[in-house]
N, C-alpha and C positions, 0 to 999 in steps of 0.2 A: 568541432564536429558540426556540419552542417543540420539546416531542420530537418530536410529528408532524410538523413542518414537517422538522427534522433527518433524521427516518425517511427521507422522502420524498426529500428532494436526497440524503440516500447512497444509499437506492436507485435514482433518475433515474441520478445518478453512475455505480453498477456495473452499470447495462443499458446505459448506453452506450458504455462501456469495452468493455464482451463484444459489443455489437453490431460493434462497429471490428473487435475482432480475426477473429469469426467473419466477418466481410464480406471482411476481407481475404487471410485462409486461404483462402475460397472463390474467390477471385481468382486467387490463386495455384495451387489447384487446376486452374482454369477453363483455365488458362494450361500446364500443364504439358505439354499433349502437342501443343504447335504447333509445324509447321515452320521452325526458327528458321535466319536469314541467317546468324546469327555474332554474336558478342557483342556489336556495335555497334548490334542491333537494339531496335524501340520495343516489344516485348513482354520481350524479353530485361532490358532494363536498367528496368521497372518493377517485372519479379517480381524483380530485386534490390533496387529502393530498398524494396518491400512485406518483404520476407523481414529487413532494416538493423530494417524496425519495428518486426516485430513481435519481432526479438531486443532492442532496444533496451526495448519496453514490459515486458518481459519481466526483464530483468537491472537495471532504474532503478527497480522499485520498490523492492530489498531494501535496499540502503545508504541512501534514505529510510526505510524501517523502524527501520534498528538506530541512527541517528540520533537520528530520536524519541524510541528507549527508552532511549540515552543519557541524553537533556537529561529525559525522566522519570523516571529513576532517579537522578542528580545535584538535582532537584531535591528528591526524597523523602528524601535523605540531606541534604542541606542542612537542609529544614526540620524532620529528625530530630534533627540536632546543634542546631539554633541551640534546640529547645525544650528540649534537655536531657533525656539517657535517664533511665529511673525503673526501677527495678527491684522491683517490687513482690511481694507475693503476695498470695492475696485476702481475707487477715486483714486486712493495714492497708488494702487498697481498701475495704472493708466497712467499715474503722472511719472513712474518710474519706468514705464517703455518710452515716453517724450522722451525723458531723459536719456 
């Protein structure tokens, strides 16, 4: 996949992510000063399942974050060991491009 194609789908990606949450905040808004029956009611129990979401989108991104940089940082240190640290300075680097 090219950059621009990548650009592209992550930007599509975080416009539609922001369009969801701002659609459904405004919902929730839209909703807050109705005459509500009691808790059994069908405005009632949407602005809860809306409000479950947008906590949920909300708190599911970070343990997928720290995940990632887990398994990226395990892998940078893997392939730091298995190449073997070098401890050089830039005498011998310099004599090693002569070479």
């Amino acid at each position: 996949m090219s950059v621009r194609k990548n650009r592209i789908s992550v930007i599509i990606t975080a416009v539609f992510f922001g369009l969801v949450i701002l659609f459904t905040s405004l919902a929730i808004a839209k909703h807050t000063s109705h005459s509500c029956t009691g808790e059994n009611g069908h405005v009632c129990a949407g602005i809860s399942q809306l409000h479950n979401y947008t906590e949920t989108v909300g708190t599911a991104s970070a343990p997928g974050f720290y995940r990632i940089a887990a398994v990226i940082l395990l892998i940078a240190v893997f392939s730091a060991l298995c190449r073997g640290f070098s401890f050089s300075d830039p005498v011998t680097l310099k004599v090693r491009l002569i070479d």
